[in-house]
KOLGURO-859403 format. One record per residue: residue number from 1; residue in one letter; x, y, z of N, C-alpha, C in turn. Coordinates in steps of 0.2 Angstrom, whole numbers. Each point is the difference from the previous one (the first is absolute). Last residue first. Layout:
N
PT     n   res     n.X     n.Y     n.Z    ca.X    ca.Y    ca.Z     c.X     c.Y     c.Z
PT   NUM     A       X       Y       Z       X       Y       Z       X       Y       Z
...
This chain:
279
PT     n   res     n.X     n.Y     n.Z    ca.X    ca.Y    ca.Z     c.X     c.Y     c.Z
PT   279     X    -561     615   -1383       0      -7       0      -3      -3      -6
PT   278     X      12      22      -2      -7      -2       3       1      -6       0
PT   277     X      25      11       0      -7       1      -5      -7      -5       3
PT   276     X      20      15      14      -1      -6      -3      -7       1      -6
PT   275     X      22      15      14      -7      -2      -3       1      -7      -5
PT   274     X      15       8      24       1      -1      -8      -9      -2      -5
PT   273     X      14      14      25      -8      -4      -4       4      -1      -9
PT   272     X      10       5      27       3      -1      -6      -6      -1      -3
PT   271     X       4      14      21      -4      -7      -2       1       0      -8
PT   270     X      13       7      24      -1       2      -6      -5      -3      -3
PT   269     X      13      11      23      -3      -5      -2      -5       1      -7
PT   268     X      23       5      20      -3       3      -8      -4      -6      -1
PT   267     X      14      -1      18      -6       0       3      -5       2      -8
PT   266     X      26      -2       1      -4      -5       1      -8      -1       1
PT   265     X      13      21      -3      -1      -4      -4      -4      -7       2
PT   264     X      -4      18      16       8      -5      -4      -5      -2      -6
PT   263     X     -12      23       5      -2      -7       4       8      -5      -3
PT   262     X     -10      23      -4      -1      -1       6       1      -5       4
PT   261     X       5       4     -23       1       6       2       0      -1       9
PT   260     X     -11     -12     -17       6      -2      -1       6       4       4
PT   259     X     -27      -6       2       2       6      -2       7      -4       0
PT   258     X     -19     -16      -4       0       2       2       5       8       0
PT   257     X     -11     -16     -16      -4       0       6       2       5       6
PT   256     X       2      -4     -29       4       1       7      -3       2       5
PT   255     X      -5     -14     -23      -3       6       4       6      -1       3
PT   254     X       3      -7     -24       1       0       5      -3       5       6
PT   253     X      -2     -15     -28       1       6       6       1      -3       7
PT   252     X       3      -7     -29       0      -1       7      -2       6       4
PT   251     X     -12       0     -25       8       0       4      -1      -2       7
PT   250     X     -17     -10     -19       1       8       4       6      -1       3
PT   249     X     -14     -19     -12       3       6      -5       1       8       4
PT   248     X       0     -27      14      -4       5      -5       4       5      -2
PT   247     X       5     -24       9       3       6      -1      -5       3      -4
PT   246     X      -5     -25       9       4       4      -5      -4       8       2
PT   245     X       0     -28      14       0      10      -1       2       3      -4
PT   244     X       4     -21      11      -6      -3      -4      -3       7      -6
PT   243     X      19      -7      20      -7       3       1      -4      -1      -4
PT   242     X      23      -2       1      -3      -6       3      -9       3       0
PT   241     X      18      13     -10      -1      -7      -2      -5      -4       1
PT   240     X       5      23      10      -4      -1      -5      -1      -8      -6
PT   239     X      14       2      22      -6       1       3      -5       0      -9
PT   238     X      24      -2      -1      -3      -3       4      -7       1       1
PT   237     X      13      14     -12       4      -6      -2      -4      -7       4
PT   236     X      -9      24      -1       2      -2      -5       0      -7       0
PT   235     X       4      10      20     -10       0       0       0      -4      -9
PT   234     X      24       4       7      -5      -6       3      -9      -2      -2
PT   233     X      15      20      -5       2      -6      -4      -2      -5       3
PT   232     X      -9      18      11      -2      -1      -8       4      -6      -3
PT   231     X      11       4      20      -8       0       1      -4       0      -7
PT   230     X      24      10      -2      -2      -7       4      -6      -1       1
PT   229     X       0      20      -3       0      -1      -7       3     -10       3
PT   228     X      -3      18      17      -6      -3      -3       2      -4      -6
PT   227     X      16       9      16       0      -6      -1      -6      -1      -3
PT   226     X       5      23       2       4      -1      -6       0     -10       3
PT   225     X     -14      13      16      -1       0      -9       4      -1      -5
PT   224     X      -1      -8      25       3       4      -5      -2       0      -5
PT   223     X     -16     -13      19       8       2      -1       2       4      -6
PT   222     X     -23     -17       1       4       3       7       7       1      -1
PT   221     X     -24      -6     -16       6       1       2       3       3       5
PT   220     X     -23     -13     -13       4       6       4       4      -1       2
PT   219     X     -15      -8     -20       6      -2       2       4       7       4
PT   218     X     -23      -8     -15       4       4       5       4      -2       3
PT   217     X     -15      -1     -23       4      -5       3       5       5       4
PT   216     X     -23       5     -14       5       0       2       3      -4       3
PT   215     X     -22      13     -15       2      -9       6       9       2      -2
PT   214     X     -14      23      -3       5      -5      -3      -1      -6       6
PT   213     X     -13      25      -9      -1      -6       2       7      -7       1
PT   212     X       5      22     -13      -7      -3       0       1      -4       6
PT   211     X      15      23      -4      -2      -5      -1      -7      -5       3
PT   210     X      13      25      -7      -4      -3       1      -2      -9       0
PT   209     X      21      23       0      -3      -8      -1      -7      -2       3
PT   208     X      12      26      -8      -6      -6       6       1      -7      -2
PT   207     X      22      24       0      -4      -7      -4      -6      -2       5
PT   206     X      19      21      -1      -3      -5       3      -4      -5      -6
PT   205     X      11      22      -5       5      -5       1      -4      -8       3
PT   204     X      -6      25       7       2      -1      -7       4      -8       2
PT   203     X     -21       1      16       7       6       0       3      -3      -7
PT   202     X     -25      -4       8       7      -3       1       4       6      -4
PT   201     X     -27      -3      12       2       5      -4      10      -5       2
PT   200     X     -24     -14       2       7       3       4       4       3      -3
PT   199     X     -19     -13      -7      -1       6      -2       5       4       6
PT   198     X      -6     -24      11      -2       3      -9       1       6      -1
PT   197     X      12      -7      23      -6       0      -4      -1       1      -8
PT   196     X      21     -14      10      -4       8       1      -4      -1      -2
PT   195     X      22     -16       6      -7       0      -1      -2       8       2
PT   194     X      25      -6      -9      -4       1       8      -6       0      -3
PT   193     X      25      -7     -15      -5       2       4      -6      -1       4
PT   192     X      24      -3     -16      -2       1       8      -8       4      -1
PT   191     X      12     -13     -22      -2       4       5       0      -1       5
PT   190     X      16      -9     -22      -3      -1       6      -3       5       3
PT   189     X      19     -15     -18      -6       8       2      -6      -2       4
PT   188     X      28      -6     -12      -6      -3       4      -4       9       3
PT   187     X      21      -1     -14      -7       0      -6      -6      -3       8
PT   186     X      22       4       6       0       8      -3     -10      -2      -1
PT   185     X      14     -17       8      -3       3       4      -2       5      -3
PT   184     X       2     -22     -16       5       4       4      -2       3       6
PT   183     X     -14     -22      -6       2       7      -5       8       4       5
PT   182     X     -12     -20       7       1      -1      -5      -1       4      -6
PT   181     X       0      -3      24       4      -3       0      -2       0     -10
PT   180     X     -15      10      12       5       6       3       8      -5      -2
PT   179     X     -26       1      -9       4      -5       3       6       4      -1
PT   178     X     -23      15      -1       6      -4      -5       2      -6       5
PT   177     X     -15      17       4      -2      -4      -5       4      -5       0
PT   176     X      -9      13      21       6      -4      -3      -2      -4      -6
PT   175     X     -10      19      22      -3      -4      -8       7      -2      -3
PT   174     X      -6       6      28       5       0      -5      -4      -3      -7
PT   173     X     -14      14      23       2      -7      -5       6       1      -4
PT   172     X     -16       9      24       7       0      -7       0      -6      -3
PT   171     X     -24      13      13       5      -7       0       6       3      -6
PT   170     X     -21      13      19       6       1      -6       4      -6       0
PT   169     X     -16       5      18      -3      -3      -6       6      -1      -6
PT   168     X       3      13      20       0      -8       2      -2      -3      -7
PT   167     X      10      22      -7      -6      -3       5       2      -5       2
PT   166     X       9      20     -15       4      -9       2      -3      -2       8
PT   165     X      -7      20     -17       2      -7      -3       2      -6       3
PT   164     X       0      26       1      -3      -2       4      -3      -6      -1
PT   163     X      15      13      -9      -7       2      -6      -4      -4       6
PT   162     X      23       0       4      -1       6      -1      -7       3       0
PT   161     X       9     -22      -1      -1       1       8      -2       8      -2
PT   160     X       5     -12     -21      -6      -2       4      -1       5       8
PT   159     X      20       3     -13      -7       2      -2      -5      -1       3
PT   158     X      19     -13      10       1      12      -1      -4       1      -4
PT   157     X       1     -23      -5      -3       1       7       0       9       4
PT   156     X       8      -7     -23      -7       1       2      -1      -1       6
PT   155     X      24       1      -1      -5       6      -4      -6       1       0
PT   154     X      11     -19       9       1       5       3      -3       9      -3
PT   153     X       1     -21     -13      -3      -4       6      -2       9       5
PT   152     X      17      -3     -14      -7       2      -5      -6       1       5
PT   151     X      24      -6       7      -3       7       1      -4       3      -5
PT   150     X       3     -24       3      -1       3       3      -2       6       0
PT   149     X       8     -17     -16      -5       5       0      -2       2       6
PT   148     X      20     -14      -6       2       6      -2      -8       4       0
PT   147     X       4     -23      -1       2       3       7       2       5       4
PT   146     X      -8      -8     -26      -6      -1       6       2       1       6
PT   145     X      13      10     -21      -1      -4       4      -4      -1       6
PT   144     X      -7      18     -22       9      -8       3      -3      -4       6
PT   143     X     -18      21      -8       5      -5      -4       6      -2       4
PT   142     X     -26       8       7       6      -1       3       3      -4      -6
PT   141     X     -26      17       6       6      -8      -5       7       3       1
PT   140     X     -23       5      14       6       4      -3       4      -4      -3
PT   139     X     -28       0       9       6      -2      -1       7       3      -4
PT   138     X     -28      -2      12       3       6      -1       9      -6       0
PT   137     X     -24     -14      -1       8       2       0       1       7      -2
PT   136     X     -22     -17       5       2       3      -2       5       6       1
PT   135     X     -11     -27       1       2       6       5       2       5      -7
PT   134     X     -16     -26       3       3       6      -3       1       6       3
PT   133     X       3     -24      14      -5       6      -5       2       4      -2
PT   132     X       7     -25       7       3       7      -1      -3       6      -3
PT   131     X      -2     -25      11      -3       2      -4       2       9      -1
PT   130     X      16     -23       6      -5       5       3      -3       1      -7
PT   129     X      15     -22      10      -4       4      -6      -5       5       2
PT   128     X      25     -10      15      -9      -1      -1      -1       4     -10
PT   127     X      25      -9      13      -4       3      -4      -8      -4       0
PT   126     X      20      -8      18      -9       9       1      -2       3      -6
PT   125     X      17     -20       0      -7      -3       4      -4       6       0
PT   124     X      20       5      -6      -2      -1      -6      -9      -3       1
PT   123     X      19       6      16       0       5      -3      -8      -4      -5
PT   122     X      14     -13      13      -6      -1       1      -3       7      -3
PT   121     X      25      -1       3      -2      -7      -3      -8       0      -1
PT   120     X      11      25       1      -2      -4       4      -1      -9      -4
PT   119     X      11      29      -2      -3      -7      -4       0      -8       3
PT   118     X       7      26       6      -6      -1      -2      -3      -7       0
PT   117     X      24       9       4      -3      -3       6      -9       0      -3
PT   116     X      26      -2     -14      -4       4       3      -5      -3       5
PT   115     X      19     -11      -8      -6       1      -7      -5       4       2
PT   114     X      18      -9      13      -9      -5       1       1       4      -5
PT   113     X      18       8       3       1      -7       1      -7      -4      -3
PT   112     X       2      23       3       3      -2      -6       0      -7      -2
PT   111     X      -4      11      19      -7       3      -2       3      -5      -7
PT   110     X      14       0      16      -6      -5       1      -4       0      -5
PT   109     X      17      16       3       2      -8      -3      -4      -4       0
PT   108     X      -8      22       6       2      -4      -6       3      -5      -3
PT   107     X     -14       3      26       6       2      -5      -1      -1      -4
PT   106     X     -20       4      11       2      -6      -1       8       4      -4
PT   105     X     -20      13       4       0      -5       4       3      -7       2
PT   104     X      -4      21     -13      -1      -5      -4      -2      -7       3
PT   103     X       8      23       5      -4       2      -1      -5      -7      -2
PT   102     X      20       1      13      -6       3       4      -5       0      -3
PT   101     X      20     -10     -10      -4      -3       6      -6       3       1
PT   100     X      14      12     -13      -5      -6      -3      -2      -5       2
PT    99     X      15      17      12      -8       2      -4      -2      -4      -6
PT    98     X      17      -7      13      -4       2       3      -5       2      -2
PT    97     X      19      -5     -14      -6      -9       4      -5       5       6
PT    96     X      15      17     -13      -7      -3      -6      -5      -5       3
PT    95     X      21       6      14      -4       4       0      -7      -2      -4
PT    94     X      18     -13      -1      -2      -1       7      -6       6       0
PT    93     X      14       2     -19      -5      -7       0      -2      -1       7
PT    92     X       6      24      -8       4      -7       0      -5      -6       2
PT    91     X      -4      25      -6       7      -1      -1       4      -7       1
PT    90     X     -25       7     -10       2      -3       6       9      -1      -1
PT    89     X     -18       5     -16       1       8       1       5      -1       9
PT    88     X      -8     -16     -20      -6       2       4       3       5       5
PT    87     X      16      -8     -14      -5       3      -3      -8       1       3
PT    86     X      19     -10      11       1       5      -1      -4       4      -7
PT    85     X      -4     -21      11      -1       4       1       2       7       0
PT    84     X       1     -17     -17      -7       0       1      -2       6       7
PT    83     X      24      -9      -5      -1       6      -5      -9       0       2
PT    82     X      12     -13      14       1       4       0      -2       6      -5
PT    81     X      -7     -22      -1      -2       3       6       1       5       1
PT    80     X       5     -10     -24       1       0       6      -3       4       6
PT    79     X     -13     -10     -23       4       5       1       3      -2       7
PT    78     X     -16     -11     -15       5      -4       5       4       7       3
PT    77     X     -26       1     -10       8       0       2       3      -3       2
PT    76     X     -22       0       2       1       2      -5       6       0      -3
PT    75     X      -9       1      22      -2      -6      -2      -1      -1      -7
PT    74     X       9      17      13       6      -5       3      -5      -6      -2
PT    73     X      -4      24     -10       7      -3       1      -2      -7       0
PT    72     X     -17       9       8      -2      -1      -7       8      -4      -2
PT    71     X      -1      11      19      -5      -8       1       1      -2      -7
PT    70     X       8      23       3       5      -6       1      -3      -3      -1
PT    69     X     -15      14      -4       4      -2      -8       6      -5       5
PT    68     X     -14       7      16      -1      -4      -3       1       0      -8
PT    67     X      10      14      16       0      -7       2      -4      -4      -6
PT    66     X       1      21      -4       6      -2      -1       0      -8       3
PT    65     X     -19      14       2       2      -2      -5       6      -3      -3
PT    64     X      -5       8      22      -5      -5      -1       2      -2      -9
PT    63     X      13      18       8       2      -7       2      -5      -5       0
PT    62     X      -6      21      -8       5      -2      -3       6      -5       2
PT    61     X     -21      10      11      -2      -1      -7       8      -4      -3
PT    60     X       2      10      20      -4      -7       1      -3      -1      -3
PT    59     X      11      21      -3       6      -5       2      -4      -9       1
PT    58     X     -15      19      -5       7      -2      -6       0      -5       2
PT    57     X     -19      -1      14       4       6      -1       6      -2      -5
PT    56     X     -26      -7       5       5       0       1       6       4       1
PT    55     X     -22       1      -6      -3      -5       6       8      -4       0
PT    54     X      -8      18     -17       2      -7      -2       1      -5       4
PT    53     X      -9      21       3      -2      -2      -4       3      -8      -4
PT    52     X       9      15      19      -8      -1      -1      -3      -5      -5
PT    51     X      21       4       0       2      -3       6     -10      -3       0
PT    50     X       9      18     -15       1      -8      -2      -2      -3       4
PT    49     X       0      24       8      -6      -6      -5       0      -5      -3
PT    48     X      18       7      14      -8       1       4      -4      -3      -6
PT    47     X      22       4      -8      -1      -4       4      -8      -2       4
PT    46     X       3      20     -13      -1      -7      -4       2      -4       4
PT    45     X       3      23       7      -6      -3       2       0      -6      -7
PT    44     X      18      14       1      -3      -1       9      -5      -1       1
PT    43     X       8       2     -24       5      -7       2      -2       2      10
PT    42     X     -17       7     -20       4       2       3       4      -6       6
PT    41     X     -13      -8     -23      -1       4       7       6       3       4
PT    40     X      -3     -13     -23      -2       8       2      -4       1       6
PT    39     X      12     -22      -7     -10       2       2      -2       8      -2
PT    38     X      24      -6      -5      -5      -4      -4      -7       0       1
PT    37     X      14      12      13       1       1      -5      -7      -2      -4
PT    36     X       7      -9      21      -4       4      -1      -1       3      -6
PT    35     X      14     -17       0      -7      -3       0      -4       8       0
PT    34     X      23       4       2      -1      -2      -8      -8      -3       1
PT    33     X      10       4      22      -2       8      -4      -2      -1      -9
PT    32     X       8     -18      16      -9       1       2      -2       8      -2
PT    31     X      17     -18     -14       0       6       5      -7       4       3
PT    30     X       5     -25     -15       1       8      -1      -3       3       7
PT    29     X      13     -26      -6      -7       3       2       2       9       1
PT    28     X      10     -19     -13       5       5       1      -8       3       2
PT    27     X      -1     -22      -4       4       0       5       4       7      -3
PT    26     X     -24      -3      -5       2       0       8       6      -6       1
PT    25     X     -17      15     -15       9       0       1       1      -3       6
PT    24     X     -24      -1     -11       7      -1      -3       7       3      -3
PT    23     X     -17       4      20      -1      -8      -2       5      -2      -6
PT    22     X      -5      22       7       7      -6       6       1      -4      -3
PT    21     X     -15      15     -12       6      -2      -4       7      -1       5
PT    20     X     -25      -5       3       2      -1      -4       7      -1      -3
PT    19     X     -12      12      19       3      -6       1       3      -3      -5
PT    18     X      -5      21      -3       4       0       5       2      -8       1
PT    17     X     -21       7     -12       7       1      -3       6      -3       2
PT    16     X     -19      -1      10       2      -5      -2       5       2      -4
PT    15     X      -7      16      13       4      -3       7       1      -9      -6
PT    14     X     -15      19     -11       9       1       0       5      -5       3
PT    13     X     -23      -1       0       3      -4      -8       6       2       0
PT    12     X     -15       3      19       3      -5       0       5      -2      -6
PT    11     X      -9      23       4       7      -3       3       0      -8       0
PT    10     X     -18       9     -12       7       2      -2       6      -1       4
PT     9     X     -22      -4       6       0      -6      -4       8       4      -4
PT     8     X      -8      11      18       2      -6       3       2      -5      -5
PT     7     X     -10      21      -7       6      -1       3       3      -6       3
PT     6     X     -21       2      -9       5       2      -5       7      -2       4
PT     5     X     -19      -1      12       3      -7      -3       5       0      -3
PT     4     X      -8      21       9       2      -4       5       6      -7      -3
PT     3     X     -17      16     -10       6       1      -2       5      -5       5
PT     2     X     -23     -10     -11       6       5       6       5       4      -1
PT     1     X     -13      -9     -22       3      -4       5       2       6       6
């Protein structure tokens, strides 16, 4: 390999290290000299390359994700207003409505109110059946909570963008074995992974999912990833009844269409695929 690549592919692994251990602490977030650290970079040039490399910066890695563990809060929760913004890092509730206005596009009492903003009456009218060709997965298994795989998400995307991987052609996917209401969090298990070529040299610890050919049942979604699992209880409680359609022997998945990083929440679009068995 280049030495080039070499390189690039080791700072992206550091810049996920970095991410990884904002992502969990974030509400005693570490010091942009303790991240440096943990990238082993020197603390006058680790902002620079996190910033490169992960097409953000800390402080806007760890409010993106504080808001949306709040989202997660206010549709999960009865928790007080108050304590949701003070743990999303906002000295007072006028503050947190702005930037959850800004990002979400709707207050949270609102956001609370409706049961977030994804879930449409006519939702259910756009499940089609695709034909899902066999893809093959460079992937990272993710244990606990399905709200909590993001900065899995953000590690392989730091590998991939390193090795030169994240083309127009390049698709994400979440793999979800489990039913996330019917174990504790510790035991639910799950990959994040990104389409690559065959024979794509993987870093310790990764995984290939290979999958076959799959008839499917799509169901695209608009808005927050922690309001997808609504939408499943529907595509389940509604839409797989009436259909006629039994479940094949492969876990749910999910592509994500667009970057979550460049775009509100609201605009986040998903396509939920549940495999079907042949006609």
């Amino acid at each position: 390999m280049p030495i080039k690549t070499l390189t690039l592919t080791d700072h992206a692994r550091r810049i996920a290290r970095a991410m990884a251990h904002l992502a969990g602490r974030l509400d005693q977030p570490p010091s942009l000299d303790e991240l440096a650290a943990v990238a082993a970079f020197s603390p006058y040039h680790f902002h620079r390359a996190y910033r490169a490399l992960a097409g953000e910066t800390p402080v806007e890695t760890l409010a993106r994700l504080r808001l949306s563990r709040a989202a997660a809060a206010l549709l999960k929760s009865d928790a007080p207003m108050a304590r949701i913004a003070r743990e999303a890092g906002y000295a007072s509730v006028p503050a947190f409505t702005r930037a959850f206005r800004e990002a979400h596009g709707i207050p949270p009492g609102a956001y609370r109110a409706r049961a977030g903003i994804g879930l449409e009456e006519d939702m259910l009218d756009r499940v089609d059946i695709v034909e899902l060709p066999a893809i093959h997965l460079a992937a990272l298994p993710h244990r606990g909570s399905y709200d909590a795989i993001g900065p899995v998400f953000a590690r392989l995307t730091a590998w991939a963008a390193a090795r030169g991987l994240m083309g127009e052609k390049a698709r994400s996917f979440g793999v979800y074995h489990d039913d996330p209401t019917s174990m504790p969090d510790a035991q639910l298990r799950a990959h994040a992974a990104l389409t690559v070529p065959p024979g794509t040299p993987l870093d310790p610890g990764m995984e290939i999912i290979a999958t076959p050919a799959l008839r499917c049942a799509r169901l695209r979604f608009q808005g927050p990833y922690v309001e997808i699992e609504a939408a499943y209880d529907r595509l389940y409680g509604e839409w797989l009844p009436a259909s006629g359609e039994e479940p094949a022997d492969q876990p749910m998945m999910e592509e994500y269409l667009n970057d979550p990083r460049a775009l509100p929440p609201s605009e986040w679009l998903t396509d939920i695929l549940m495999p079907l068995k042949p006609r």
